[in-house]
N, C-alpha and C positions, 0 to 999 in steps of 0.2 A: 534230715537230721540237722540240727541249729546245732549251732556252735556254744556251749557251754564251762563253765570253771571245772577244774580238776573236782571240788570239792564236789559240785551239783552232780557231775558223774560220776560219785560217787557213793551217792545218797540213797537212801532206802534201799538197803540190805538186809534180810532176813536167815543169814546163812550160816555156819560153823563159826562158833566164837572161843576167842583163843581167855588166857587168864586174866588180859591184859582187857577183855574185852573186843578186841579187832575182830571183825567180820571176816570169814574167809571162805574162800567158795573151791569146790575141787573142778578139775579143766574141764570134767564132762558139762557142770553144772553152767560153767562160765560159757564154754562153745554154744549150748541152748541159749542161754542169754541173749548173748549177741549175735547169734544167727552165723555163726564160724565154726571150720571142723575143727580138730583137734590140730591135726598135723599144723594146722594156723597160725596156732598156739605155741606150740612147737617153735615152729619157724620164726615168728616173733621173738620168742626167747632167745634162740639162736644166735640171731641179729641184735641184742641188747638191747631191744625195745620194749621187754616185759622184762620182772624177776619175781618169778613169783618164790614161795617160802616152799622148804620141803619138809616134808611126814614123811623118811624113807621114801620111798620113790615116786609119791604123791605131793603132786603142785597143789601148792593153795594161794590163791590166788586173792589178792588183799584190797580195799578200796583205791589205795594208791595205783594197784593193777587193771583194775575195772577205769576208772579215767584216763590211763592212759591208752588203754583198746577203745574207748572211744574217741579220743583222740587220733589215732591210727587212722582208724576208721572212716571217720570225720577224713584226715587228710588225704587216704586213698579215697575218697568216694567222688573231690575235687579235680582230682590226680595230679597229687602230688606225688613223688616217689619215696618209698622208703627212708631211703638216705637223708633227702629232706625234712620228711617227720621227726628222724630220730636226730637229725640238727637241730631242730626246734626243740623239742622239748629237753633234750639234752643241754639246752643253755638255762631252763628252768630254774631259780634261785629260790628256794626255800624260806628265805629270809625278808623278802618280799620285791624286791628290786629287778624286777623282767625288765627293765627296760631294754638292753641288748634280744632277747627274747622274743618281746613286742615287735620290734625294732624288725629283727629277721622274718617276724611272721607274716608284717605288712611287706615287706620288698618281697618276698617270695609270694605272697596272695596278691600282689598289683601283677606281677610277670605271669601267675597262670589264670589270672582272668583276661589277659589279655592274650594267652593261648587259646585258651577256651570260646574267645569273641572271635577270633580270626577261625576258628575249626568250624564256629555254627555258620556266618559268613561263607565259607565251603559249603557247610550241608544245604544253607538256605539255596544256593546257586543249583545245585546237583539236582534239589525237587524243586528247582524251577525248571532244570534242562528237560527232567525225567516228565513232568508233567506237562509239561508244552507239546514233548516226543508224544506222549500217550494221545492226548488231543487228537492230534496230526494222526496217529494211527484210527483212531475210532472215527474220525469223518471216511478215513479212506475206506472204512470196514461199511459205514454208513450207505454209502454211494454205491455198493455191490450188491 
């Protein structure tokens, strides 16, 4: 998944349109979308990481909605944590001025790429022990 503007994730919609024109989509439709259950969805909400609009006790779920589950997305797929995402985009300025935003997004994506470089570092190590071991066992199986 590449990293994308709120707007481009939010782009071509074909789904329930309000007076006002706005795109809206109900949670079943949106969970298909993005390959998430419902309870997901849910739980996002929860956490103040979605809002979506209600129809009595139907979520509808609005372009601004659909960018920020890819956004989510996008930052668990890195592994970020929750808390983290909804720190970042939570400093979001409508107005155009992310800088503090940007600002948070690069300190926190230098610190977990350099989680993520030390973790592969580990795995590289591990299927070099595990491959060296298997070696060593298949000559020994060779030899019988």
């Amino acid at each position: 998944m590449k990293l994308v503007s709120a707007g481009e994730a939010a782009a071509n919609t074909n789904d329930i349109s309000t007076e006002t024109g706005e795109e809206l989509v109900r949670i079943g439709e949106m969970a298909k979308k993005y390959g998430v259950t419902l309870r997901t969805l849910r739980f996002y909400e929860d956490k103040g990481l979605l809002n979506p609009k209600r129809d009595g006790s139907t979520r509808l779920y609005t372009r601004r909605d659909k960018a920020r589950l890819k956004l989510i997305l996008l930052g668990r797929k890195v592994g970020f944590s929750l808390r983290d995402v909804k720190q970042m985009m939570d400093l979001y300025d409508p107005t155009g001025s992310n800088t503090k935003q940007l600002r948070l997004a690069l300190d926190k994506s230098e610190k977990q790429l350099a989680r993520l470089q030390k973790q592969r570092a580990l795995i590289d190590d591990a299927i070099n022990e595990l491959s060296a071991s298997m070696t060593a066992v298949r000559q020994m199986l060779a030899q019988r």
